[in-house]
C-alpha angles and dihedrals in degrees: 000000000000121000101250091038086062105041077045087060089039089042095053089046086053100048094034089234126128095217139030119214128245095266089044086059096054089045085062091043085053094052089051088048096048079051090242103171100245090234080054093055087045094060094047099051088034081058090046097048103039083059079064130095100243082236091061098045098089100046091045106092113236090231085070101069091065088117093053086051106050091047088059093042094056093041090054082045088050096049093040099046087045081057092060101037097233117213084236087186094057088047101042088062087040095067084026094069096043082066116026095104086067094054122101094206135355112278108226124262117271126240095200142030088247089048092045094046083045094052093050093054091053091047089052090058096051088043092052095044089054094044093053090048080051095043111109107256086246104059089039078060090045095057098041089054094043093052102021083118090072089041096111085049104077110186091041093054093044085052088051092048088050096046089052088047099043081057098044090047106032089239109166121218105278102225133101096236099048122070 
């Protein structure tokens, strides 16, 4: 059975529904594509659902819970990459190097392997913001019609656009944990 059929399965147990929406469904096809292990995507909507009243559950749409998820995902990153001792400065100019042409100026360089995972996340954002500003008005056009459905959400639709842009552009994800 495929990723997103059986977090489907796991997802409408969860919710106590006997169908997910579209969106929902391509929810479920982003996490597969962000590489998100599907028990890891379990324990963050489980978390997001459990902080619900049980008569609110099925009303509360699953892409919702993308908070709840990334902050399993880079707890599990953060476990697994502790396991096998990561050399987190080889890796922070790693990253630092596949990006650094999109940088206005050098970050400093980090003390600490929070301060260097922090400092990659704020580098992504600055990254993401100048690749859209770069990106062709079409295929702006192209992604806002493709994903206007998740426009209201804001984080997910931020998280689609930088999905789409990490593709276009070869970008890799800018974290420590995640190759």
């Amino acid at each position: 059975m495929s990723y997103t059929k059986e977090l489907e399965e796991r997802v409408l147990k969860i919710k106590g529904e006997f169908f997910l929406s579209p969106r929902e469904r391509l929810f479920l096809e982003f996490l597969e594509r962000a590489g998100i292990p599907e028990e890891v995507a379990v324990e963050g909507i489980k978390k997001c659902y459990l902080e619900l009243p049980f008569e609110r559950r099925q009303k509360y749409p699953l892409f919702l819970c993308l908070k709840h998820v990334q902050e399993a995902h880079r707890e599990f990153l953060r476990r697994k990459a502790q396991e096998i001792n990561i050399d987190w400065k080889a890796i922070f100019f790693s990253k630092l190097k596949a990006v650094r042409e999109f940088l206005s100026s050098e970050p400093e360089e980090p003390k600490s392997e929070v301060e260097a995972e922090r400092t990659l996340r704020e580098i992504e954002s600055e990254v993401f913001t100048t690749l859209w500003e770069k990106l062709d008005l079409k295929e702006k056009e192209r992604l806002l019609k493709k994903y206007r459905k998740f426009r209201k959400e804001e984080n997910l639709f931020k998280e689609l656009i930088k999905d789409e842009l990490r593709e276009i552009y070869g970008i890799p994800f800018l974290s420590l944990y995640v190759d």
